[in-house]
ZAMARGU-4260 file (C-alpha; in steps of 0.2 Angstrom, whole numbers, plus 5000, padded with zeros to 4 digits):
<rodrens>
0) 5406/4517/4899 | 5402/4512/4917 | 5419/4503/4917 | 5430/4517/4914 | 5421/4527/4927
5) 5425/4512/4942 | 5442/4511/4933 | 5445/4529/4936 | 5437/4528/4953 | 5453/4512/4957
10) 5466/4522/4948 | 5460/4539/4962 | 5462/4526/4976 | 5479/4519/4971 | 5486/4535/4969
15) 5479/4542/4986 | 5473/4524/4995 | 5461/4532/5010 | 5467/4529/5028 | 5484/4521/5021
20) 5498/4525/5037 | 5502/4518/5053 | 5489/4517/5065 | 5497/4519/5084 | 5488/4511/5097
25) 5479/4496/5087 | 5470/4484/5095 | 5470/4473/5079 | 5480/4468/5067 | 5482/4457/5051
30) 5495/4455/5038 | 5492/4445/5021 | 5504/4444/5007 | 5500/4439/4989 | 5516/4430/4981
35) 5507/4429/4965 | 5509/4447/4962 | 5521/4454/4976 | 5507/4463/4984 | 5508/4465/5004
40) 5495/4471/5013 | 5495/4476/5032 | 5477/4483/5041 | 5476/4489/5059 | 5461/4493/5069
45) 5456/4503/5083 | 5441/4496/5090 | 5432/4501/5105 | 5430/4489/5118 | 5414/4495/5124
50) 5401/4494/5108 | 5414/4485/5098 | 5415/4497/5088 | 5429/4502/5073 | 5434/4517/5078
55) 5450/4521/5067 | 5459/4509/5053 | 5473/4511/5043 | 5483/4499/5031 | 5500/4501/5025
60) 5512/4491/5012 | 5512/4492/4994 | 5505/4481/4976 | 5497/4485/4963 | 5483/4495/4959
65) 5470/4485/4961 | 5476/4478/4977 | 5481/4495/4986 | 5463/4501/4977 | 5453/4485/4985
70) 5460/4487/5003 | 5457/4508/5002 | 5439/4504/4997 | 5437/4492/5010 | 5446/4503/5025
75) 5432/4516/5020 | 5417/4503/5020 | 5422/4495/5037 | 5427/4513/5048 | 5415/4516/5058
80) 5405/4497/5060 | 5405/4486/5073 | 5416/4470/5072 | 5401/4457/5069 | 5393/4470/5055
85) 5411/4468/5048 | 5413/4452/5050 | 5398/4449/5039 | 5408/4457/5024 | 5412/4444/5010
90) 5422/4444/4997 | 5409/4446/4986 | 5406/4462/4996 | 5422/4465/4993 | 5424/4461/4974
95) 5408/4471/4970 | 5418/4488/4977 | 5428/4486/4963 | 5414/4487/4952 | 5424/4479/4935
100) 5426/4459/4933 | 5443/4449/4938 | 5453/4438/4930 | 5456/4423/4943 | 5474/4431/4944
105) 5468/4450/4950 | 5453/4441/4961 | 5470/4435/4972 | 5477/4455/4971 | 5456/4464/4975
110) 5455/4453/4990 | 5473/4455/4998 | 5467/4469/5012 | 5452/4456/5014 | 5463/4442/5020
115) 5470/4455/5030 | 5456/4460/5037 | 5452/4441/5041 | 5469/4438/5052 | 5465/4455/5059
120) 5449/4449/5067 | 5451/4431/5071 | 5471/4432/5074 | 5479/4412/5075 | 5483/4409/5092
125) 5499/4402/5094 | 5501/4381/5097 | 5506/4379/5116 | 5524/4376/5118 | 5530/4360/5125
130) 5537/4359/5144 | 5552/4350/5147 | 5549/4334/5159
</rodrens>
C-alpha cells in the first residue's frame, strides 16, 4: 500500500515536475544525460555569493517518469540550502525520495538530476590549451 501512495506521489511530480523552466541569471550549471534510457537532465542554480546560499533552481529537459520525478524531488529538497548542506546529499539521499526500490536500470534514470547536480557544483575546468612555440 505504501508503494502506490510514493508511486502516485512520482506520477504527481512527472506530470507537474516542480521548479522545471529556465532559470535567467544562473550562477551554476550542470547537464547529465542518461543514454540508457534517453533521459536528459539540465539544473541551474542561483546562488548567493554572500551565505552561499541556493537561492532559486530550476531543471529543464525531458525522460521518463522517474527521472523527471527524481530531479523535481531533488530541486524541492536543495532550494533554499547552502552549497556545503547540498553537497552532503547522496545518492542514497536521493534514491530514498523516491521511496519504492529500483532495478539497476531505473537507479541510472532516479539519479539523472543528481549527476546533474554534481557537474553543476564542481564544474570540470577545462585542460589548458597549448601555445604555439
Amino acid at each position: 500500500m505504501a508503494w502506490d501512495m510514493y508511486q502516485e506521489i512520482i506520477l504527481q511530480h512527472y506530470r507537474s515536475p516542480r521548479n522545471f523552466g529556465p532559470l535567467e541569471g544562473a550562477t551554476m550549471e550542470g547537464e547529465e544525460v542518461n543514454t540508457s534510457c534517453g533521459d536528459h537532465i539540465t539544473l541551474r542554480l542561483k546562488v548567493e555569493p554572500r551565505e552561499h546560499k541556493i537561492t532559486e533552481v530550476r531543471f529543464q529537459g525531458d525522460g521518463c517518469a522517474i527521472s523527471m520525478a527524481g530531479a523535481s524531488m531533488l530541486t524541492e529538497r536543495i532550494a533554499g540550502r547552502t552549497v556545503d548542506e547540498v553537497s552532503q546529499l547522496t545518492r542514497d539521499d536521493v534514491l530514498k525520495l523516491l521511496g519504492i526500490p529500483l532495478s539497476p536500470v531505473r537507479i541510472k534514470c532516479a539519479l539523472t538530476g543528481f549527476s546533474a547536480l554534481g557537474k553543476a557544483l564542481h564544474p570540470k575546468t577545462a585542460p589548458p590549451t597549448a601555445t604555439a612555440a
